[in-house]
VEXRO-481467 format. One record per residue (C-alpha): residue number from 0; residue in one letter; x, y, z. Coordinates in steps of 0.001 Angstrom, whole numbers. Each point is the difference from the previous one (the first is absolute). Example, Ala and Ser with C-alpha at 12.3 -4.5 7.8 and 13.67 -1.06 7.14 Angstrom:
<num=0; residuo=A; xx=12300; yy=-4500; zz=7800>
<num=1; residuo=S; xx=1370; yy=3440; zz=-660>
//
This chain:
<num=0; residuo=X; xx=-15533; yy=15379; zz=817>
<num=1; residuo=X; xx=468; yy=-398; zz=3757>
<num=2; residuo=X; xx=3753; yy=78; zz=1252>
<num=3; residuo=X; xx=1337; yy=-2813; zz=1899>
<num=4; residuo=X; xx=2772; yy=-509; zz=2318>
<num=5; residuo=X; xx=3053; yy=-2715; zz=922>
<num=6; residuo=X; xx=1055; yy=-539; zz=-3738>
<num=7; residuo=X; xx=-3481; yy=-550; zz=-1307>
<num=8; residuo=X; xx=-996; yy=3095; zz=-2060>
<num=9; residuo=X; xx=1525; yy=3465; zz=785>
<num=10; residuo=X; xx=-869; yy=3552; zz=-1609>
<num=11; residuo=X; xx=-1946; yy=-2195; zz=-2661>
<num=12; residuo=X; xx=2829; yy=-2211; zz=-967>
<num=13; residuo=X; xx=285; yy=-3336; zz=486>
<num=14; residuo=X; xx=3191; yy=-105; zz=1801>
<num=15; residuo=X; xx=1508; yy=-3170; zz=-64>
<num=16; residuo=X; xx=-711; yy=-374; zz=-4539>
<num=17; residuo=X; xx=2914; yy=1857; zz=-1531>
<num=18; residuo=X; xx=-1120; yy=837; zz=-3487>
<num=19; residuo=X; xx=2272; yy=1345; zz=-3023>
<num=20; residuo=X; xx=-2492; yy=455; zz=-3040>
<num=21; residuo=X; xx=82; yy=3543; zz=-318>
<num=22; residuo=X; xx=-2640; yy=-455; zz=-2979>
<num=23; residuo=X; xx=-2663; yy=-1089; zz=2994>
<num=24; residuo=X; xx=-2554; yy=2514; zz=1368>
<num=25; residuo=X; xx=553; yy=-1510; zz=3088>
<num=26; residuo=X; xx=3503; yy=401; zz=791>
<num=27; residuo=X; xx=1551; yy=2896; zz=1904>
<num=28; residuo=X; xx=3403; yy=1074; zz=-467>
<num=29; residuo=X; xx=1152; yy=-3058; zz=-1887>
<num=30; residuo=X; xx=-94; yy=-2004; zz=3527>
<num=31; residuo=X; xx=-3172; yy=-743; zz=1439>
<num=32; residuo=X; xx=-3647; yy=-1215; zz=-1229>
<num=33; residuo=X; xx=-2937; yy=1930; zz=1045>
<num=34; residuo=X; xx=-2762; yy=-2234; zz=-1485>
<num=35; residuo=X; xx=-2835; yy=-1022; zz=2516>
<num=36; residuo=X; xx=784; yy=-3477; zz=-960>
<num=37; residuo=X; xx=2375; yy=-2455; zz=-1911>
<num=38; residuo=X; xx=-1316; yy=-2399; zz=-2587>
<num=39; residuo=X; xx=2731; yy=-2955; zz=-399>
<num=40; residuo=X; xx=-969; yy=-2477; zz=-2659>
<num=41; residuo=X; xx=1346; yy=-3632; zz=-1303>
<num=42; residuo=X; xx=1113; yy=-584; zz=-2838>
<num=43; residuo=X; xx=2200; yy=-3357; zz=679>
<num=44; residuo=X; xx=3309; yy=1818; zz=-70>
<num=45; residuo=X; xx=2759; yy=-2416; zz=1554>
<num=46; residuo=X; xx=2950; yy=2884; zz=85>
<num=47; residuo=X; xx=363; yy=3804; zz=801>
<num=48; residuo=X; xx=401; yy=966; zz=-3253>
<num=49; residuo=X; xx=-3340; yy=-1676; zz=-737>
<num=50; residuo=X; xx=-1762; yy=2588; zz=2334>
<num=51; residuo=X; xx=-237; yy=3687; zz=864>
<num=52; residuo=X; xx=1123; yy=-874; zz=3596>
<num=53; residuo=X; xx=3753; yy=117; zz=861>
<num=54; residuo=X; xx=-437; yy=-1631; zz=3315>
<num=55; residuo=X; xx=-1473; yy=-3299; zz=-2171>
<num=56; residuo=X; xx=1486; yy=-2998; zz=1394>
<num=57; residuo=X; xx=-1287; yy=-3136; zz=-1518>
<num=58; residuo=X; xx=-1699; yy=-2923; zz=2357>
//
């Protein structure tokens, strides 16, 4: 995995997702996700609580 700079990928982390699923091969240190890539997908959630995403804000 190459390493970018200004906040896009650094040390193989993808700096700007904070991650806390400590169960995840891809998380280091309980903080950050070090997967190559993200997969989001809908499921017609209209709160937070009806996602994994804590930054959810309904449109």
């Amino acid at each position: 995995m190459q390493n970018f700079q200004n906040n896009t990928m650094t040390n193989n982390t993808i700096s700007r997702v904070s991650c806390s699923v400590s169960t995840c091969a891809y998380n280091q240190n309980s903080q950050y996700c070090t997967a190559p890539s993200i997969q989001i997908k809908a499921h017609n959630a209209s709160t937070a609580e009806e996602t994994d995403c804590a930054t959810f804000v309904k449109r």
